[in-house]
N, C-alpha and C positions, 0 to 999 in steps of 0.2 A: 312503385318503389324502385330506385335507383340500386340496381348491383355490380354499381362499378366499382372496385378498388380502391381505397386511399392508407398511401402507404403511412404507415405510425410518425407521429413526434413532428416535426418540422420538413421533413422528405416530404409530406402529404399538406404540410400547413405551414407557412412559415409567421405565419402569427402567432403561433403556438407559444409558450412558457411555462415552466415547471409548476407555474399557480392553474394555467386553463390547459395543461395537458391532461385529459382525459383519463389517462392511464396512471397519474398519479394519486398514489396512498393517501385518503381522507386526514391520517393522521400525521403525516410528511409536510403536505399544504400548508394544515392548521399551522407548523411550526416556521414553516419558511417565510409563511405572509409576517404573521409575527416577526420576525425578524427580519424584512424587509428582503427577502431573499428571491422572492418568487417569480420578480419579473427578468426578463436576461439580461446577463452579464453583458454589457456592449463596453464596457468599458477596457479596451485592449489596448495594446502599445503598435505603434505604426514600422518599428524597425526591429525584427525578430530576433536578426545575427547580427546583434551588435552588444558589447561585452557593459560600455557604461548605460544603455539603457535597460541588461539583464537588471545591473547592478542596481539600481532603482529601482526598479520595478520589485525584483526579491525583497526587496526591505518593504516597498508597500505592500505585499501579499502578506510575508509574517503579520505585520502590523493589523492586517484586517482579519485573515481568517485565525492565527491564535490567538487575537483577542475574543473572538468568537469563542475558542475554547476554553477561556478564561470565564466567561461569563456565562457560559451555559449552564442547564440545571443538567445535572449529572448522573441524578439519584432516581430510584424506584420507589415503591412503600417494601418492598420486599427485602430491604437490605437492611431494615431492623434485626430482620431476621438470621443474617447470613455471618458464619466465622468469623473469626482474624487471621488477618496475612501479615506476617513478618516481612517486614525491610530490611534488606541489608545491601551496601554499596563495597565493590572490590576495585579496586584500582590496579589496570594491569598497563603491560609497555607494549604499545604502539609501534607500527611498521616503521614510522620516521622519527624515532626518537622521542616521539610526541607519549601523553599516557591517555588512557582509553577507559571512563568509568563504567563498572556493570551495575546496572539496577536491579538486585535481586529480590524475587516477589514467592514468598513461602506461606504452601496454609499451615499457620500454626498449630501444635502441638501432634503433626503427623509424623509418624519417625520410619526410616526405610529409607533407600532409592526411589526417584518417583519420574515420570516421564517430564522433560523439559520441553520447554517452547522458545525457544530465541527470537524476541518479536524483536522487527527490526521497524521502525517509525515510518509515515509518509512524509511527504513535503515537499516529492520535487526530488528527494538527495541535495534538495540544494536549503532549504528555509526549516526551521520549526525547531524551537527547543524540545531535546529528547523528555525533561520530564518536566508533564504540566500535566491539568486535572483528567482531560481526556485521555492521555497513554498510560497515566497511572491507574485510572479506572477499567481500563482496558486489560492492563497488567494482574491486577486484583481481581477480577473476575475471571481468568484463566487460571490461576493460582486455586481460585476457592474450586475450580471444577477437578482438583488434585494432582496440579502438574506445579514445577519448581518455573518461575518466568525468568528470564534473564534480557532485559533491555539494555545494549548497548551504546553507547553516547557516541557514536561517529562524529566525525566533522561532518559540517552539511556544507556544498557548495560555496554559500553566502554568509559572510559571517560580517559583522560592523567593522571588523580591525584588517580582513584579507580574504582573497579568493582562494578556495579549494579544488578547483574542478577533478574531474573524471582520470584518477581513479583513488583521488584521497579517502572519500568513504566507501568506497569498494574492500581500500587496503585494510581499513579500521577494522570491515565486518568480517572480513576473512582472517584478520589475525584473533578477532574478539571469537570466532565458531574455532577454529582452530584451539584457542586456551581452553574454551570450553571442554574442547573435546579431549583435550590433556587433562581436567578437573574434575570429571566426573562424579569420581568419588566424593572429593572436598565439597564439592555442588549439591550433593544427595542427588543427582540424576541417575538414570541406570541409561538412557537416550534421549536423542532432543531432536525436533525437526526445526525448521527454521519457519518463520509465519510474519508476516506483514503486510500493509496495505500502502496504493497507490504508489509515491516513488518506493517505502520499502519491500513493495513486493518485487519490484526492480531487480532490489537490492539483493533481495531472498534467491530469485532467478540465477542471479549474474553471481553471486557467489556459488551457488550449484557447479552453474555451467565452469568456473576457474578451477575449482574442485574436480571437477571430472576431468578438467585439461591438466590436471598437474599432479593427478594420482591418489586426491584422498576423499575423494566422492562418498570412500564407508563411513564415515565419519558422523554424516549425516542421513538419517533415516527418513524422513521426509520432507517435504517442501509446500507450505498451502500461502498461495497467494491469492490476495483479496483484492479486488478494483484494480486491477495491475496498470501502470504507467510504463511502457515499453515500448513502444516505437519510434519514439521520436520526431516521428510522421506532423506532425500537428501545425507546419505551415505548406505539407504539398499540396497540390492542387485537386477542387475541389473534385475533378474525374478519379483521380490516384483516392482518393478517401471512398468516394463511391462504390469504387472497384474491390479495395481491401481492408478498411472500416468504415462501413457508411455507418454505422452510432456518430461517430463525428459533425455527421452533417443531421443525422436523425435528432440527437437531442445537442445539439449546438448551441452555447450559450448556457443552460440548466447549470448554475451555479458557477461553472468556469468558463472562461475565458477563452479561445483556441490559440489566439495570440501568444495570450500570457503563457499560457503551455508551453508554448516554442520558443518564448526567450525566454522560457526556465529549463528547457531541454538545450539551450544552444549554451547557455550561462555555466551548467552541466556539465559540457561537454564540446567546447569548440574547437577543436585539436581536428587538423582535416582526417576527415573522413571517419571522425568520431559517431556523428549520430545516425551511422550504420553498421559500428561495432558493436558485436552482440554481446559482451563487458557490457559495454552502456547504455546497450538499448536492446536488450532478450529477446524480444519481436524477431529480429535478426539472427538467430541463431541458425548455425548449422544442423542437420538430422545426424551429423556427428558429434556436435556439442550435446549433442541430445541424448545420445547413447548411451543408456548405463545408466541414467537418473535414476534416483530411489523412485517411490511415488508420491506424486503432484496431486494434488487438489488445487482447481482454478474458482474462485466465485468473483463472480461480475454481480451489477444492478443494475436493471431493466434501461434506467435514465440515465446512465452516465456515457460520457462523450467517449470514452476511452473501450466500454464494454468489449465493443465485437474483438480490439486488438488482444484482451483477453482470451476470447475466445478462439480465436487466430493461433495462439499460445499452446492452447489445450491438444487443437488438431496434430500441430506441430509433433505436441511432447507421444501425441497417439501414434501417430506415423512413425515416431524413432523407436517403439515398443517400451514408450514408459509407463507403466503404469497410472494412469492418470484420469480426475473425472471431472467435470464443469456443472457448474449451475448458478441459476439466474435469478436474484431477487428480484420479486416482480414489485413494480411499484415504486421503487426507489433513487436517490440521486447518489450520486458519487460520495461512497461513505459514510452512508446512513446506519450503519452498524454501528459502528464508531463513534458519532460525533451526537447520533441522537439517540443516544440509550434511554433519556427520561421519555422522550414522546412519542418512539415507536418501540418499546421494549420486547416485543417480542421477535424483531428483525435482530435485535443486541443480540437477543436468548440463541436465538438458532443459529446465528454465528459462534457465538462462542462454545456453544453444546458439542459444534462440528468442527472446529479447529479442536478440539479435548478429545473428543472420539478417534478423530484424526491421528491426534498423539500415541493415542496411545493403542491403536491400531496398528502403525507400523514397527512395533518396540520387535 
């Protein structure tokens, strides 16, 4: 018997796919083949920094993956079971004039202050309408674990009518934590961390990090980012990923694109010398941006190309003495908490159990 080595995911196989990778979840598979997901993504754009081919390309991403989210099944057998969550939407003013709606998600008939969560969406910062069946189900499930949810409607990037880049929904998320944090009361919150996945855990990051540079860091009690999108990294070269995310090249392809990554981080953010600005890209930050963070929770998954930069993240926040902890869903692709609650629900469950502990841990 051979005891040589063979390193995971595609670094040891490059015939590999999220369907014949080994280390993928029986019940992740079953969903992806089903929905035609499971072989890789090869389908990428050939010019990364280039502004009308982001622009295209962001519109065919919305189009493909929240249509996904439109049509997915969403539901447990368990949610027979489970409370009601009040809706309510506040419209407040914007950094540019502009107004900025809050999605607010309340378990009904609880009365008190209760710990808030300020999810801020994924998509890049550049693509995805804030409410659709997956953010609101997302929304509602943190709510029923007895915290008050507040999604804010940023600009994203890419819109049909105009471009937003880097730092429009930066300014959005930092004026929307900000009210928050002037509304407390009116909110029924007594504290709130801030919580998102992919671009918004970005988002979550990089408002911290502004926050600490501009003096109101207390404001906010903790920070948990999910599948984080922050480096920006996603057309250097293949030595440069090996060296400081090799997930990139390990599970490559596993539902995105690396391509597409990079004309949606350059779409983002092409203002020179942007997608090394730790604003736009957290991965970058300084152990002085870092200083003074509340505490962080980082959660990655096992299969996503982005992982290790996560974890990269974690180290960072440990080195600048922030309180902060990492873990790894084993088994899974990029947002599998999120996106498949009906057919892996208990990756949903532990996520959301752990972002609510989370909460109301750091009150």
């Amino acid at each position: 018997m051979s005891s040589a080595y063979t390193p995971p995911g595609r670094l040891g196989n490059t015939e590999l796919s999220m369907s014949t990778d080994p280390r993928t979840h029986p019940k992740l598979k079953a969903v992806v083949d089903a929905y035609g997901m499971g072989g890789n993504n090869m389908q990428g754009v050939s010019d990364t920094r280039n502004l009308e081919v982001g622009k295209k390309m962001s519109e065919e991403m919305e189009t493909a993956i929240f249509g996904l989210y439109g049509a997915i099944d969403m539901s447990t057998p368990e949610d027979k079971n489970e409370g009601e969550v009040e809706e309510t939407v506040e419209e407040i003013d914007g950094p540019d004039g502009n107004k900025t709606k809050l999605y607010i998600f309340k378990p009904k008939g609880v009365s008190g202050d209760l710990p808030g969560v300020v999810y801020i969406h994924g998509g890049g910062m550049t693509i995805g309408p804030t409410k659709n069946p997956v953010h609101d189900r997302w929304c509602k499930s943190l709510a029923l674990q007895g915290n008050v949810t507040i999604m804010p409607d940023f600009r994203n990037a890419w819109t049909k009518t105009q471009h937003n880049p880097f730092p429009t929904g930066l300014n959005d998320c930092c004026a929307a934590v900000k009210y928050i944090a002037a509304n407390r009361s009116s909110l029924g919150i007594s504290h709130f961390i801030l919580q998102g996945e992919s671009g918004g855990a970005n988002l979550c990051f990089a408002t911290s990090i502004r926050a600490n540079r501009e003096g109101w860091i207390k404001e906010i009690s903790g920070v948990y980012g999910y599948v984080p999108y922050i480096s920006g990294g996603y057309d250097w070269s293949r030595e440069r990923k090996l060296k400081e995310t090799p997930s990139q090249i390990e599970n490559e392809y596993y539902f995105l694109n690396p391509d597409n990554s990079a004309a949606l981080a350059y779409y983002y953010s092409p203002g020179e010398g942007e997608l090394e600005n730790p604003l736009a890209w957290p991965y970058h930050a300084s152990e002085q941006d870092l200083k003074g963070l509340p505490d962080h929770m980082v959660s990655v998954d096992e299969l996503d190309c982005f992982r290790d930069e996560g974890i990269a993240y974690w180290k960072k926040l440990t080195k600048a003495g922030v309180n902060a902890s990492c873990d790894v869903n084993m088994g899974v692709m990029h947002g599998t908490a999120l996106i498949f609650r009906n057919a892996v629900p208990e990756v949903n469950r532990k996520q959301i159990e752990a972002i609510a502990a989370f909460a109301k841990r750091v009150a």
